[in-house]
C-alpha positions as CSV (number, residue, x, y, z in Angstrom):
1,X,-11.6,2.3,34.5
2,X,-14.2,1.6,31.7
3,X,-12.4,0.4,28.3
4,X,-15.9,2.5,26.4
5,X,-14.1,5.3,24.6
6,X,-16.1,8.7,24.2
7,X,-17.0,9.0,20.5
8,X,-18.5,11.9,18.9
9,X,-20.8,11.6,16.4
10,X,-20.3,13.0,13.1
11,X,-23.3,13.1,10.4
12,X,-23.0,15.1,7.4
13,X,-19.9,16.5,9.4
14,X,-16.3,17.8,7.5
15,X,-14.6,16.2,10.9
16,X,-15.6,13.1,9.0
17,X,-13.0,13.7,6.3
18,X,-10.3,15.2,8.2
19,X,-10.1,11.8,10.6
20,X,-10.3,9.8,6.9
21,X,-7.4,11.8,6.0
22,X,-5.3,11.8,9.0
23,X,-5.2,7.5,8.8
24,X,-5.2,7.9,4.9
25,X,-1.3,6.6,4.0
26,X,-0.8,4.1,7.2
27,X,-1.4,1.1,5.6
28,X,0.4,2.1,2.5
29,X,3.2,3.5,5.0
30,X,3.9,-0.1,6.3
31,X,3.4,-1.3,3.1
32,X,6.4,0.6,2.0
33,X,8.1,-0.8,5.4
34,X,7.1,-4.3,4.3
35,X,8.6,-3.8,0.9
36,X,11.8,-2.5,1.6
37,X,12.5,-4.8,4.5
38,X,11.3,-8.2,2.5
39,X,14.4,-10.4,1.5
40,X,17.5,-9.6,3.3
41,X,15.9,-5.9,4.1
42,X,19.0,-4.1,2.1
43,X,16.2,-1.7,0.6
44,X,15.9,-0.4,4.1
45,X,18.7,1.5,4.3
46,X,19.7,1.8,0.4
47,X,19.7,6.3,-0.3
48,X,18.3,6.5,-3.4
49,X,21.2,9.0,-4.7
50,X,23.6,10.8,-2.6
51,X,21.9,13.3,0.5
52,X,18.4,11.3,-0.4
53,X,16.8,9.6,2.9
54,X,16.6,5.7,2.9
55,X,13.3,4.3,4.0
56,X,14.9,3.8,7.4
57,X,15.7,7.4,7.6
58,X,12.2,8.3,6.4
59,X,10.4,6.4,9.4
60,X,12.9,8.1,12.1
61,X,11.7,11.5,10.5
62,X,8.1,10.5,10.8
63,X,8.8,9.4,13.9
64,X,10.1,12.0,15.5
65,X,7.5,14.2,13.3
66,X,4.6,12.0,14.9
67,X,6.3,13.0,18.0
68,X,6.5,16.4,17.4
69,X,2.7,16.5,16.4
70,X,1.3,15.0,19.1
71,X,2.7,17.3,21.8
72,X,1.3,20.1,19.2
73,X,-2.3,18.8,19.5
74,X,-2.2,18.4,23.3
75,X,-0.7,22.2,23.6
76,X,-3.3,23.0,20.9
77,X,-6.2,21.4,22.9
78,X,-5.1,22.4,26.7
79,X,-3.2,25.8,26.3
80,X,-5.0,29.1,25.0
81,X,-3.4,29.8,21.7
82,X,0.2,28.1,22.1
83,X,3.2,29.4,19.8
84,X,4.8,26.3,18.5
85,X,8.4,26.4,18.0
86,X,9.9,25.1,14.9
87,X,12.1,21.9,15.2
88,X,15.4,21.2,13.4
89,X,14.7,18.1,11.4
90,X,17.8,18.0,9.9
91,X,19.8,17.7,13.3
92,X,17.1,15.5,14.3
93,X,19.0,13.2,11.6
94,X,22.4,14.0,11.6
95,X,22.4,13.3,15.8
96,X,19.9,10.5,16.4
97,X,21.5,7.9,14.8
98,X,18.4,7.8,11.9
99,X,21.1,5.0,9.6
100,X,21.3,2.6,12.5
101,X,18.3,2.2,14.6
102,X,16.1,0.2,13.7
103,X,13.2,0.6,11.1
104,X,10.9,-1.3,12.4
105,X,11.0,1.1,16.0
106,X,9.7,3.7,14.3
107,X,7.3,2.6,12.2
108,X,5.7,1.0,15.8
109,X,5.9,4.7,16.8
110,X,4.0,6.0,13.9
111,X,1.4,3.6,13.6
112,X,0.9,3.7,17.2
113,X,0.8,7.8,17.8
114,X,-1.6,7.8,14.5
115,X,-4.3,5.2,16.6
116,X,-3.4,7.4,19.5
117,X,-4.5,10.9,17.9
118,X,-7.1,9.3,16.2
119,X,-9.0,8.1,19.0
120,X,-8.6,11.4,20.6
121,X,-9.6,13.6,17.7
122,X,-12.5,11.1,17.0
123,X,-13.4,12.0,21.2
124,X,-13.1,15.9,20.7
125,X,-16.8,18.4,20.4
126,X,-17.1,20.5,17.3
127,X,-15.6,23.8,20.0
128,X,-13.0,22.1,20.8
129,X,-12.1,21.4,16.6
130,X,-12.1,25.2,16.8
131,X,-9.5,25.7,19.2
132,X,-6.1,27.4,17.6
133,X,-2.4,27.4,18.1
134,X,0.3,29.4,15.8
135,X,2.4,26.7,13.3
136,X,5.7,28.2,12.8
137,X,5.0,28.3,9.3
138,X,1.1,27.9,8.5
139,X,0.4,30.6,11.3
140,X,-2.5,30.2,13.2
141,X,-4.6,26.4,12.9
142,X,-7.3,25.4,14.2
143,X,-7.6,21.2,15.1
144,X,-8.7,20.5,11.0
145,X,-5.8,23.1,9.8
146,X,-3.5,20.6,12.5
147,X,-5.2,17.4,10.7
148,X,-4.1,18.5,7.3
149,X,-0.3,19.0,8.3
150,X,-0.4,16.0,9.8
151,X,-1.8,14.1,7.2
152,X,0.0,15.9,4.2
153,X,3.3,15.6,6.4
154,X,2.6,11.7,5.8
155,X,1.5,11.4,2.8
156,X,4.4,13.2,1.2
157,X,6.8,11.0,3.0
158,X,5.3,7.7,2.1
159,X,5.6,9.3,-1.3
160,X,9.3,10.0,-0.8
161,X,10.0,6.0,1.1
162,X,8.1,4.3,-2.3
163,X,10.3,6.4,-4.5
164,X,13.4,5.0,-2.4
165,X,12.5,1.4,-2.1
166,X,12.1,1.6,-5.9
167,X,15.6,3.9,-6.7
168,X,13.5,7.2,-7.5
169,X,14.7,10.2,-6.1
């Protein structure tokens, strides 16, 4: 099996900017890992006030989020028009033991779904950026309309891990 990936070409294309965006926050993402866990790493797991997620806690959700996603952009790319069924992130928490696992785990997971995706949504035609699902709350997405969940799902928790490594709720 060759190691060459497939790579369309993009010139003057918007497909361009929604890749950009989907890695946009990674480094800043371990960065915040990095931060938190420098020292004896008590910034890990320090909640910024009570019911706010720890930086630990915010990597399991992005995690399992990542996971979550992933499976959504295979369904979205092999299945006509897939429903995708909402997930309880909340009992994600509470039941997989986001305050004791390690960080580190699912930061590995992130980083390594995000290359993942990214490779294969670099590989995909134009037609096949076209292709829809239904988001159990956006609606119907095409593969950019995926991108931008994805990317905004991230961003706003790498928002939400900075704030907690620094004592901001």
């Amino acid at each position: 099996m060759s190691d060459d990936l497939h790579v369309t070409v993009f010139a003057d294309d918007p497909r361009i900017e929604a890749l950009a965006s989907y890695t946009d926050g990674i480094e800043e993402l371990a960065a915040v890992f990095a931060d938190a866990n420098a020292g004896d790493g008590e910034l890990l797991d320090r909640r910024p006030a009570d019911g706010a997620w720890s930086v630990a806690e915010v990597l399991h959700h992005l995690a399992d989020a990542e996971l979550h996603q992933t499976v959504r952009l295979r369904q979205l790319l092999a299945e006509d028009c897939p429903e995708w069924a909402p997930w309880d992130e909340e009992a994600y928490a509470a039941t997989l033991l986001y305050d004791v696992r390690p960080a580190a785990d699912a930061l590995t997971l992130v980083l390594s779904l995000r290359h993942v995706n990214s490779r294969l949504l670099a590989s995909l035609s134009a037609e096949q950026w076209r292709r829809t699902a239904v988001h159990p709350v956006h609606g119907e997405v095409d593969v950019a309309g995926w991108v931008a969940i994805a990317a905004e799902h991230l961003k706003t928790h790498v928002l939400q891990a900075r704030r907690a490594v620094v004592g901001m709720i």
